[in-house]
C-alpha positions in Angstrom: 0.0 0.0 0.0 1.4 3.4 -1.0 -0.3 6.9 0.3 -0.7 8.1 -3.4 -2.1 12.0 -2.3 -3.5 14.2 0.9 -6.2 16.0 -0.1 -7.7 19.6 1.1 -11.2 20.9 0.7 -10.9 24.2 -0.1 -13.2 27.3 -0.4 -11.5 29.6 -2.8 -10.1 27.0 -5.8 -8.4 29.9 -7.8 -6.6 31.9 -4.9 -5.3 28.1 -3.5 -4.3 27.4 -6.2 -2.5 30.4 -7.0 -1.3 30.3 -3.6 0.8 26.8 -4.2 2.0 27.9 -7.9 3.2 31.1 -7.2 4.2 32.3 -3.7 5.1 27.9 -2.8 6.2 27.0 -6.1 4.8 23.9 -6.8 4.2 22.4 -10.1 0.8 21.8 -11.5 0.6 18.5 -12.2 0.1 17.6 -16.2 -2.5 14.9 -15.8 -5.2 17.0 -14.4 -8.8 14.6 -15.0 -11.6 17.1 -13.9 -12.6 20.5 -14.5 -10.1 23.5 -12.6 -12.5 25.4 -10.6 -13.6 21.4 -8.9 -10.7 19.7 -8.2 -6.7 20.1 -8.7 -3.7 17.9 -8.2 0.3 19.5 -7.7 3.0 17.4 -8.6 4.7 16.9 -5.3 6.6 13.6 -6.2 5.1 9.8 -5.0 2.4 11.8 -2.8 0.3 14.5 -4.8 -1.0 17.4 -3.1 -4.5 17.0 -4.1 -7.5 20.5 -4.1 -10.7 19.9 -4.1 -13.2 22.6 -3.9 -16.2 22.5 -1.1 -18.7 24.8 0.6 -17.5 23.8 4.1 -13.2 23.6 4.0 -10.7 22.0 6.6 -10.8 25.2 8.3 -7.0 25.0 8.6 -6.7 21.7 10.3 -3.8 20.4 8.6 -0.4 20.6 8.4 1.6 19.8 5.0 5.5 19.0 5.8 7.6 19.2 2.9 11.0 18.3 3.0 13.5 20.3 1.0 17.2 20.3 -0.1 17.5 24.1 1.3 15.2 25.7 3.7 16.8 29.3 3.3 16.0 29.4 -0.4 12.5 28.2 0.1 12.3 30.6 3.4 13.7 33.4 0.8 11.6 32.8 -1.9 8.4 33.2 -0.1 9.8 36.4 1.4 10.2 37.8 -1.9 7.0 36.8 -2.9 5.9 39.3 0.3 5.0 36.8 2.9 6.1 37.6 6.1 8.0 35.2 8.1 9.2 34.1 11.6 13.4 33.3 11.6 14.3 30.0 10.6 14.3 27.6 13.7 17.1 24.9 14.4 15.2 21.5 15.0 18.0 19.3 16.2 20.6 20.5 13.0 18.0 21.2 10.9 16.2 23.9 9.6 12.1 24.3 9.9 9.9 27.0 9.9 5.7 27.1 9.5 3.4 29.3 7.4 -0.8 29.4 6.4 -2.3 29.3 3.3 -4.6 31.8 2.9 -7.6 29.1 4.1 -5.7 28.9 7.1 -3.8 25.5 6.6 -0.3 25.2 8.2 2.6 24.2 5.9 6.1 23.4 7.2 9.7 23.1 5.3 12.6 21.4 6.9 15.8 20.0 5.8 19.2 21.6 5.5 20.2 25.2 5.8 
């Protein structure tokens, strides 16, 4: 058995999804079987990052961890994208910090410096 994607409902499908592409930088994945505004999948390797858009959302109840090869350069790209940030923290020699979507799900990156 192999988790194949973790899916959140979502409220605003074009602002999320913006969200992810833009100021994240994840990649849209190609295969994409239903209509934009119902349901969208990133490419996020093995385990997809799945949106799906519903009246009622998580309500910020998760928390997506993605491990990256460089923390800083994801922690500096979403500041130049005009998020503001807390410092990088030092988890035991590695790097982590946490942000929201704008639906109010948490996201952390660790990994190296």
């Amino acid at each position: 058995m192999e988790l194949s994607g973790i899916m959140l409902f979502v409220k605003d499908m074009k602002g999320i999804i913006a969200f992810y592409r833009d100021v994240i930088g994840l990649t849209p994945d190609e295969d994409q079987p239903f209509p934009e505004h119902r349901f969208f999948r990133f490419d996020t390797g093995t385990c997809k990052l799945l949106l799906h858009s519903a009246s009622k959302p998580n309500e910020g109840r998760q928390k997506l961890v993605f491990e990256v090869e460089s923390v800083s350069a994801v922690h500096q790209h979403i500041r130049s994208k005009g998020k503001r940030l807390r410092k990088l923290e030092n988890n035991d020699g590695h790097a982590i910090f946490d942000i929201r979507d704008p639906e109010g799900n948490r996201i952390q990156f660790y990994g190296n410096y």
